[in-house]
C-alpha positions, 0 to 999 in steps of 0.5 A: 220827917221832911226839912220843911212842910206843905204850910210852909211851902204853900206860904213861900209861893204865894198858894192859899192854904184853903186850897187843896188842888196841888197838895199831892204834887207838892207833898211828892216834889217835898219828898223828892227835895228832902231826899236829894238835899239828904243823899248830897248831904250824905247825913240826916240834918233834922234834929235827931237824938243819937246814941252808942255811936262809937269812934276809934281814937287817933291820938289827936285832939279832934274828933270829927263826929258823923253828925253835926251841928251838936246841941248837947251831949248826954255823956262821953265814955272812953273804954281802950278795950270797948271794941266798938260795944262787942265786949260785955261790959263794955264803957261801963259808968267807970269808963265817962268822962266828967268835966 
């Protein structure tokens, strides 16, 4: 999914939205933007839902994560011999952090 659509584009530089002639133009320069600002980015920065991502600990109270900013987090396990979700149970229930 693009970071802005054609409507908003249209509005922003002042094209009727009736008017169809530079819709193809502008759907290729969308596409093109949104991939650069990604690839500069090197992250995805829509909304996006993510699951078992997997962090190895450095004993340090930070924990800088892949994506950012976090509107919520469902759940956090710790599991010392989880081997990145490799092991069979593995960050079992018995292994989330409650607050």
């Amino acid at each position: 999914m693009a970071l802005i659509n054609l409507t908003e584009v249209k509005t922003f530089l002042g094209i009727s939205l009736a008017s169809t002639t530079e819709d193809g133009f502008l759907g290729l320069v969308i596409n093109a933007v949104d991939a650069e600002a990604k690839k500069y980015f090197d992250r995805q920065i829509e909304t996006a839902t993510y699951t078992d991502e997997y962090y190895c600990g450095t004993n340090n109270h930070i924990l800088c994560l892949n994506e950012y900013p976090v509107t919520s987090v469902t759940s956090v396990r710790i599991d010392e011999s989880g081997f990145w979700g490799t092991v069979s149970g593995s960050f079992a229930t018995a292994t989330a952090l409650t607050s």
